[in-house]
Wavefront OBJ file of the C-alpha trace (Angstrom):
o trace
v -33.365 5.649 -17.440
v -33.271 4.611 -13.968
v -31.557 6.069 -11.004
v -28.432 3.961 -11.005
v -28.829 2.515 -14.830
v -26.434 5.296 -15.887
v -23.736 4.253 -13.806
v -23.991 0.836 -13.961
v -23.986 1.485 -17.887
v -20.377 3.117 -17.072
v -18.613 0.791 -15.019
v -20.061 -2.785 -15.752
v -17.727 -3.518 -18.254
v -17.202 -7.479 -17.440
v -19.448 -10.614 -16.870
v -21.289 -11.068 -13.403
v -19.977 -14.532 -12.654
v -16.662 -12.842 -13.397
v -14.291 -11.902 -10.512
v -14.222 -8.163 -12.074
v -17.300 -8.386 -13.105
v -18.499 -8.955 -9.375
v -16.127 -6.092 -8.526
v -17.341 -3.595 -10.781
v -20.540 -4.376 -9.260
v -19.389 -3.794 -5.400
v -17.598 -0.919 -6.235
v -21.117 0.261 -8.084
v -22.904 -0.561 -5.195
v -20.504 1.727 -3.131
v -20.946 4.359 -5.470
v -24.658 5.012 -6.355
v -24.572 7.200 -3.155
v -23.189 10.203 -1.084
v -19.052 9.667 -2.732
v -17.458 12.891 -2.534
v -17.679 15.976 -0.200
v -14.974 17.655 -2.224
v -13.352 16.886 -5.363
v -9.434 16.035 -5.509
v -8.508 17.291 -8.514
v -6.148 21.220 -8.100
v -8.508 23.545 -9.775
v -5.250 26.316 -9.850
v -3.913 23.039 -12.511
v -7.002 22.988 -14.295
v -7.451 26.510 -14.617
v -4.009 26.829 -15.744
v -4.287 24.236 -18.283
v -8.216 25.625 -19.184
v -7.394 29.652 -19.692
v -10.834 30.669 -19.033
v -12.013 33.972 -21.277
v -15.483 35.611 -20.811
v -16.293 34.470 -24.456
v -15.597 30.486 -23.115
v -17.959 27.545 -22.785
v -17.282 24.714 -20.902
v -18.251 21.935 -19.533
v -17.436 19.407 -16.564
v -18.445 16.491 -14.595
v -19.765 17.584 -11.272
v -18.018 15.352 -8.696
v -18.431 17.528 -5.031
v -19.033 20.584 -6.721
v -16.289 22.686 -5.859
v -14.862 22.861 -9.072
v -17.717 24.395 -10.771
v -17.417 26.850 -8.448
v -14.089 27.341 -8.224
v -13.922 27.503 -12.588
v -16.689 30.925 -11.926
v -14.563 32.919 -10.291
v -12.649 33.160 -13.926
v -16.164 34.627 -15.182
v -16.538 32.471 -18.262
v -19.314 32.549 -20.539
v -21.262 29.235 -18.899
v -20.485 25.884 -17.348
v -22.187 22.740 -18.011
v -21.952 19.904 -15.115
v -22.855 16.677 -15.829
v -22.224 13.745 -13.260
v -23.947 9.900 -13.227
v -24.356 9.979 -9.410
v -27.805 11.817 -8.066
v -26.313 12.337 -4.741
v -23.513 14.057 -6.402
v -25.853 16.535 -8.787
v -27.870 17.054 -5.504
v -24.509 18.383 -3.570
v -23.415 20.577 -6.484
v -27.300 21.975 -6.889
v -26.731 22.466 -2.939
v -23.893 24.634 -3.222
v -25.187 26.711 -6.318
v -28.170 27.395 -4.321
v -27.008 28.916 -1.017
v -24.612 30.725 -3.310
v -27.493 32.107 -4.837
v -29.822 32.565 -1.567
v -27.664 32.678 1.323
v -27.913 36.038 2.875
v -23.637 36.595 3.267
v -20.238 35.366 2.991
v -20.090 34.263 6.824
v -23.316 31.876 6.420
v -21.945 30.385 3.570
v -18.540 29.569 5.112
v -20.216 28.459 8.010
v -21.695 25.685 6.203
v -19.116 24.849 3.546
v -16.359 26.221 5.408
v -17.229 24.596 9.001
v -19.876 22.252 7.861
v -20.451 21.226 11.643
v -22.737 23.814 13.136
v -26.206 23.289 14.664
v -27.484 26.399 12.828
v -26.743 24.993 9.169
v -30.395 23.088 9.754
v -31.678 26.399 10.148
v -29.835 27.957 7.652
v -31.175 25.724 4.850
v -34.779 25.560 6.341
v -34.606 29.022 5.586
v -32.700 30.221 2.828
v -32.242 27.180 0.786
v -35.065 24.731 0.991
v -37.724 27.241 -0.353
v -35.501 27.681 -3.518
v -34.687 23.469 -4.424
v -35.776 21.662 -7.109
v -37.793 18.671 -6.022
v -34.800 16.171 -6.370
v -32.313 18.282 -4.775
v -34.929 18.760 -1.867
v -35.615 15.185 -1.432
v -32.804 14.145 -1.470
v -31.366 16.115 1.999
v -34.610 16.076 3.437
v -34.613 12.203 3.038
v -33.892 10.233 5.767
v -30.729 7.724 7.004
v -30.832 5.193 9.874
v -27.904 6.780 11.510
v -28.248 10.482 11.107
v -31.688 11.696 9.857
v -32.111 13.912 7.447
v -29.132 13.915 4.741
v -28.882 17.693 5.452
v -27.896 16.766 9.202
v -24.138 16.216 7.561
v -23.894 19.510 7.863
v -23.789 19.912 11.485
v -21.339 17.146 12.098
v -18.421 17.832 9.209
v -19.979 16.524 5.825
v -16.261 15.890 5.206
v -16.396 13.059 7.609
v -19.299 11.211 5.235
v -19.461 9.989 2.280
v -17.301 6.878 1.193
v -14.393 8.985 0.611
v -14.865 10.740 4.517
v -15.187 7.389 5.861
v -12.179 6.577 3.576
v -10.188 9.027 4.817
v -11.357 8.241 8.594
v -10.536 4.975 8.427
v -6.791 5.837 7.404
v -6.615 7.950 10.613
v -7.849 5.171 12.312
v -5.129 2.822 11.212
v -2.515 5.169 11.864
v -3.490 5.894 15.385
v -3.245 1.993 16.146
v 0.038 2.452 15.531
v 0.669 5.699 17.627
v 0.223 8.280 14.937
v -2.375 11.538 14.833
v -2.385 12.825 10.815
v -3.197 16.317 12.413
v 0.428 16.729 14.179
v 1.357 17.019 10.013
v -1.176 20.560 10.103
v 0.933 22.185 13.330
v 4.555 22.325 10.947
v 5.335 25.659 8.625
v 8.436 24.653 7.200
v 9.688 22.548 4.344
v 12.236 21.016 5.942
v 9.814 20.721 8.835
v 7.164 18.766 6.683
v 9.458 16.463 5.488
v 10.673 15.547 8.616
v 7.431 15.137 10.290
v 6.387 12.863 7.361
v 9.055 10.732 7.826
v 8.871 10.038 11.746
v 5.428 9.793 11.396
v 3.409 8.637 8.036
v 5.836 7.080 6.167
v 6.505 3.950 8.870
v 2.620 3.233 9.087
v 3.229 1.977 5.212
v 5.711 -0.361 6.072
v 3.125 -2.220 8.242
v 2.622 -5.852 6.420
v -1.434 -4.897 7.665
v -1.469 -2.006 5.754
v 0.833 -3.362 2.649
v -1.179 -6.270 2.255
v -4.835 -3.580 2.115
v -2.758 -1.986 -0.206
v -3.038 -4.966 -2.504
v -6.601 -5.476 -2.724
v -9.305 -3.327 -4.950
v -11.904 -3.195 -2.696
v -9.699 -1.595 0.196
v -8.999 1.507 -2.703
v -12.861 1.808 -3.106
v -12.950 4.531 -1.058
v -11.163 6.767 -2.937
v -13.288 5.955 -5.898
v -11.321 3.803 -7.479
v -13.074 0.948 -9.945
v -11.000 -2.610 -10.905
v -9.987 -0.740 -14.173
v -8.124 2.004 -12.467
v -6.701 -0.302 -9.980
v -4.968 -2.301 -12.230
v -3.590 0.892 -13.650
v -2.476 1.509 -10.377
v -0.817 -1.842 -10.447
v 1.188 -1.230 -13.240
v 2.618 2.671 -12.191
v 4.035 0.900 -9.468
v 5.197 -2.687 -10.928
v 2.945 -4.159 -8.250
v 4.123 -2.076 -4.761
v 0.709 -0.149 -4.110
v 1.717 0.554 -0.583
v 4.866 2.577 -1.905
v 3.410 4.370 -4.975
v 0.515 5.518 -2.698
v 2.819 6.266 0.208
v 5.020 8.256 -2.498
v 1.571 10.187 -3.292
v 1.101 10.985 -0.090
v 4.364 12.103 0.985
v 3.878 14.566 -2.172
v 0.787 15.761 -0.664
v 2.745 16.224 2.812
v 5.697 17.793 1.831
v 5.760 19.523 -1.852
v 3.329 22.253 -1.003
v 3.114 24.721 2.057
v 1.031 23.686 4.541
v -0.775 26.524 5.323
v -2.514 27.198 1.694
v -2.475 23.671 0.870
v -6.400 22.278 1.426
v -6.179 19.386 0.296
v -3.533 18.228 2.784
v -6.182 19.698 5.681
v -8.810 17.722 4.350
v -5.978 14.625 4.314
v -4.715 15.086 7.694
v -7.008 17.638 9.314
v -10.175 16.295 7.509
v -11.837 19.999 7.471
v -10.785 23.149 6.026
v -8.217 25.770 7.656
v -10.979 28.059 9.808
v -8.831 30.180 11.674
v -6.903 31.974 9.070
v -9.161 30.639 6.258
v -5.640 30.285 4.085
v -6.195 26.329 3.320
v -9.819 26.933 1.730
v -10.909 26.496 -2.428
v -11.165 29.601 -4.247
v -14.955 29.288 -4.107
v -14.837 29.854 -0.051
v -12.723 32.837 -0.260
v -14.571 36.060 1.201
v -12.805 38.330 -2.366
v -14.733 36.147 -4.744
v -18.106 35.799 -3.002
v -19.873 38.854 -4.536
v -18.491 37.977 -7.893
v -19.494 34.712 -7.540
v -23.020 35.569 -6.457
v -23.576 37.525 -9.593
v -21.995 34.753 -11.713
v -24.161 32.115 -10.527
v -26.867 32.036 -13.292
v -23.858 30.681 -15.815
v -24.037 27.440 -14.079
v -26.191 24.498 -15.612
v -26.140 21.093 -13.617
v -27.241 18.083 -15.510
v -27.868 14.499 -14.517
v -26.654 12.801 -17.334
v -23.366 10.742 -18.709
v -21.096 13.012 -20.519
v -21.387 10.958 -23.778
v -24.965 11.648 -24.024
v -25.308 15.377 -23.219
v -22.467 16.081 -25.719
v -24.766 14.102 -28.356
v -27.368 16.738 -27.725
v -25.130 19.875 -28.354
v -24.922 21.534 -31.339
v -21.383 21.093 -33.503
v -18.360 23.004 -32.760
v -20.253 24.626 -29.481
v -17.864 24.275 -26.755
v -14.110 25.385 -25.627
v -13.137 23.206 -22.265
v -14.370 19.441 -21.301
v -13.206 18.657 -17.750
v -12.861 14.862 -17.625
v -11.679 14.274 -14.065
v -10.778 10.600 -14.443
v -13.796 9.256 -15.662
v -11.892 7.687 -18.517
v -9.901 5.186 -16.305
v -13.482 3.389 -15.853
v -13.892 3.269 -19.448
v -13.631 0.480 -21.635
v -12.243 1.147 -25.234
v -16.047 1.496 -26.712
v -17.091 4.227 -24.142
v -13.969 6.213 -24.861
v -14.292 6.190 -28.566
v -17.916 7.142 -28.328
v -17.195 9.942 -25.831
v -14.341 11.506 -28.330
v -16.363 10.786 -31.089
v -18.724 13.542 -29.260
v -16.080 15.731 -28.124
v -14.586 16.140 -31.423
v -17.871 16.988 -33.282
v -18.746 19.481 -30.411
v -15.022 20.865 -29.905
v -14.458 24.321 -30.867
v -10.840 25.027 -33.036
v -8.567 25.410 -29.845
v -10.625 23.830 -27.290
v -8.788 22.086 -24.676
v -9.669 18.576 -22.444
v -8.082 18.378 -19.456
v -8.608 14.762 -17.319
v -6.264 12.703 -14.873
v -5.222 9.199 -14.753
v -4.209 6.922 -11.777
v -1.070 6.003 -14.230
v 1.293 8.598 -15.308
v 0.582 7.871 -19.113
v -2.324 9.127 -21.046
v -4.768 6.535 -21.861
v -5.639 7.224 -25.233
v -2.895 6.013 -27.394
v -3.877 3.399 -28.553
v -7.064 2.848 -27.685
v -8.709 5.593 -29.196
v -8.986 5.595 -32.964
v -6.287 7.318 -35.253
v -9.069 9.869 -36.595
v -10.460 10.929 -33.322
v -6.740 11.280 -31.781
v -5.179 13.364 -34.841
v -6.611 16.336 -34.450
v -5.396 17.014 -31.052
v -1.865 18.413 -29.917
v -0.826 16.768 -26.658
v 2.774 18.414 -24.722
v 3.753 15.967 -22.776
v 6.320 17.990 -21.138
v 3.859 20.210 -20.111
v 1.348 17.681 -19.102
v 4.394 16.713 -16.568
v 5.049 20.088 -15.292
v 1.371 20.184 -14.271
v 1.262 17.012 -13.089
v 3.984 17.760 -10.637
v 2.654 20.964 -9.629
v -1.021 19.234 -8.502
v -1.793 20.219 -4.800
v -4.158 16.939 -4.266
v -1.117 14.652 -5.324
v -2.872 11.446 -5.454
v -2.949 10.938 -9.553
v -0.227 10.209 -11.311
v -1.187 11.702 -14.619
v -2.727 15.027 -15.780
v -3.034 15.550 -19.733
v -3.895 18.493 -21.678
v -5.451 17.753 -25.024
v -5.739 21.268 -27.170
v -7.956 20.607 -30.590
v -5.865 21.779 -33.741
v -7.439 24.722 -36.154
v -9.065 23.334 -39.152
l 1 2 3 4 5 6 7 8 9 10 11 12 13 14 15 16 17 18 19 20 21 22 23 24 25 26 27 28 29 30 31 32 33 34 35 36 37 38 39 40 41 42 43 44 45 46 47 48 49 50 51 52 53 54 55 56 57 58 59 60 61 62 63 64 65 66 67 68 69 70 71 72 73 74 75 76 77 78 79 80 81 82 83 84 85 86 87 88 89 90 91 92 93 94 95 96 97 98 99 100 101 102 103 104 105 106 107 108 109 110 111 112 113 114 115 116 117 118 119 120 121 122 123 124 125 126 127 128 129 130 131 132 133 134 135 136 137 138 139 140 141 142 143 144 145 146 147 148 149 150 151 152 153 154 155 156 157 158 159 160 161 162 163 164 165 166 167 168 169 170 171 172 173 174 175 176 177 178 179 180 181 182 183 184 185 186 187 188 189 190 191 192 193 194 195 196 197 198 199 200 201 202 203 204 205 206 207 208 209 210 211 212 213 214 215 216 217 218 219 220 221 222 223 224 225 226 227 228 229 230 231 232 233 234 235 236 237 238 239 240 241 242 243 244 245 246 247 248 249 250 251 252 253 254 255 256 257 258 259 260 261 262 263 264 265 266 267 268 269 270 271 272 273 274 275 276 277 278 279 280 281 282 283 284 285 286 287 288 289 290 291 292 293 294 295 296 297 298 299 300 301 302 303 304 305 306 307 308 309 310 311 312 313 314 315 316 317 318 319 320 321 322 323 324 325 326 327 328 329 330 331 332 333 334 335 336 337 338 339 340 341 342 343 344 345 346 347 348 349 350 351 352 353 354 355 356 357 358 359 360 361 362 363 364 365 366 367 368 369 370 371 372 373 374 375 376 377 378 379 380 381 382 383 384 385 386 387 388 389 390 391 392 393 394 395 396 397 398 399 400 401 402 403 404 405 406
């Protein structure tokens, strides 16, 4: 299959001449490349909701990579990543290499940690390009107009690229046209402090009838990889006011968690990673977990491939986690059956599927077929508590699906 066929296969769900259909096909176009320097879903959440053993398989699609990473540190038996974007298998290879190759912990934080040095280019001249598979090494060796080499992100903040970077810059951008700097949000230490800040601060800029009125249109939201299916679920969690459900998100993000340990609000407002103290940094960037990490790297498999088809080439009752992210708000009630249909041949007794939603409800009922949803337990209370306890903030749904002994 082609590069891009996969994802096109995923997302084209309507006619061309269609108004969604010609959105789908923007928002593909915006996605076949570079999307995400680091994933937004809490991996503390998802390793909460997982409970990783030694004896556990799992497997997960590979967004930034992070996660994969981050999942290790629990030692399980072996993750599978699967993703439909190349430039997103190419990242996650990336950082499973210099795990692998990099000579120390301060070389590696340098470039995942910093991500803006000079000596990264030497760094994976080095250590790194000798040890790449031939797509992974084409890929950031290949060239763009602007920058070079794709491996060049690393020496000016990788977080700033990608459509979600540029996403994210273009917010900070907005807000400083109307006298705001994100970053005064990363200098507060308090609760009370936080919330205050917020509110003389963020919150106004979402009053603004220019940004209200972005609010309302899917291709503005594109950046944050979200396709005309998930917008409209968006639409309806907020009975139409996107500027305040996403301000609400936000202000979550701000003000619910401390600061300080809180990485996804530095990568929100700071657009980096807490370097100084190294507090606000993924479990997979901590100095403690390196070594282990290091000698856990050989359990990771990365696969190009759709979820639905590499579960079709597993063997039955072979796996314990699936980590959906929220693939399944692109999918159109076909896609989802066939993916559970997979999922519940390959699902151990007890396994447990853990995937977010842009709404607060879970998507399946009832779109996925009585047999495929029966023999699942789903605590919704629980799926709440979790949902409320998610350091990235910006979904408003995370469900826990645990398979029922035979």
């Amino acid at each position: 299959m082609k590069k891009n066929a996969l994802l096109h296969a995923a997302v084209h769900n309507s006619k061309p001449i269609s108004k969604k259909g010609a959105l789908e096909r923007l928002f593909t176009l915006m996605f076949r490349g570079f999307v995400y320097p680091q994933i937004w879903e809490d991996p503390e959440i998802d390793l909460e909701a997982l409970q990783l053993t030694g004896d556990k398989r799992i497997v997960t699609i590979c967004s930034g990579g992070c996660n994969i990473l981050n999942y290790l540190t629990e030692s399980p038996a072996q993750i599978d990543a699967v993703d439909l974007n190349p430039a997103h298998v190419a990242l996650s290879r990336l950082k499973l290499t210099a795990l692998q190759h990099f000579p120390d912990h301060e070389t590696f934080f340098r470039f995942f940690g910093h991500a803006d040095e000079r000596g990264n280019t030497r760094a994976f001249t080095k250590y790194l390009l000798p040890h790449l598979d031939e797509a992974t090494r084409k890929y950031w060796t290949g060239w763009t107009p602007m920058h070079g080499r794709r491996i060049n992100y690393f020496t000016k903040n990788i977080y700033r690229f990608g459509v979600l970077g540029r996403f994210i810059g273009s917010l900070h951008g907005i807000s400083r046209v109307y006298g705001v700097n994100p970053r005064v949000l990363l200098a507060v230490r308090t609760p009370a402090e936080q919330k205050a800040m917020f509110d003389a601060t963020i919150a106004p800029v979402f009053e603004k009838k220019l940004v209200r009125a972005l609010c309302q249109m899917p291709v503005s939201l594109y950046g944050l990889g979200i396709p005309p299916a998930q917008f409209e679920s968006l639409v309806v969690a907020s009975d139409g006011d996107i500027s305040g459900l996403l301000r609400s998100r936000l202000e979550r993000l701000a003000c619910d968690f401390p600061i300080e340990e809180n990485y996804f609000a530095w990568q929100a407002f700071g657009r980096g990673y807490d370097r100084h103290y190294r507090k606000a940094v993924p479990r997979y960037l901590r100095r403690e977990n390196y070594e282990r990490l290091r000698t856990l790297s050989d359990r990771v498999h990365i696969h190009h491939a759709s979820m639905t088809h590499w579960l079709a080439e597993q063997p039955a009752e072979s796996l314990d986690g699936y980590v959906l992210l929220d693939a399944q708000d692109w999918m159109n009630e076909r896609q989802l059956n066939e993916l559970w249909a997979q999922i519940v041949r390959t699902a151990r007794p007890g396994a447990r599927v853990i995937f977010r939603t842009a709404g607060h409800d879970s998507i399946l009922p009832p779109r996925l077929s009585p047999d495929l949803l029966s023999v699942w337990d789903h605590d919704i209370a629980q799926c709440k508590d979790l949902t409320r306890r998610d350091r990235a903030s910006i979904y408003g749904g995370f469900h826990l699906y645990v398979k029922r002994a035979a």
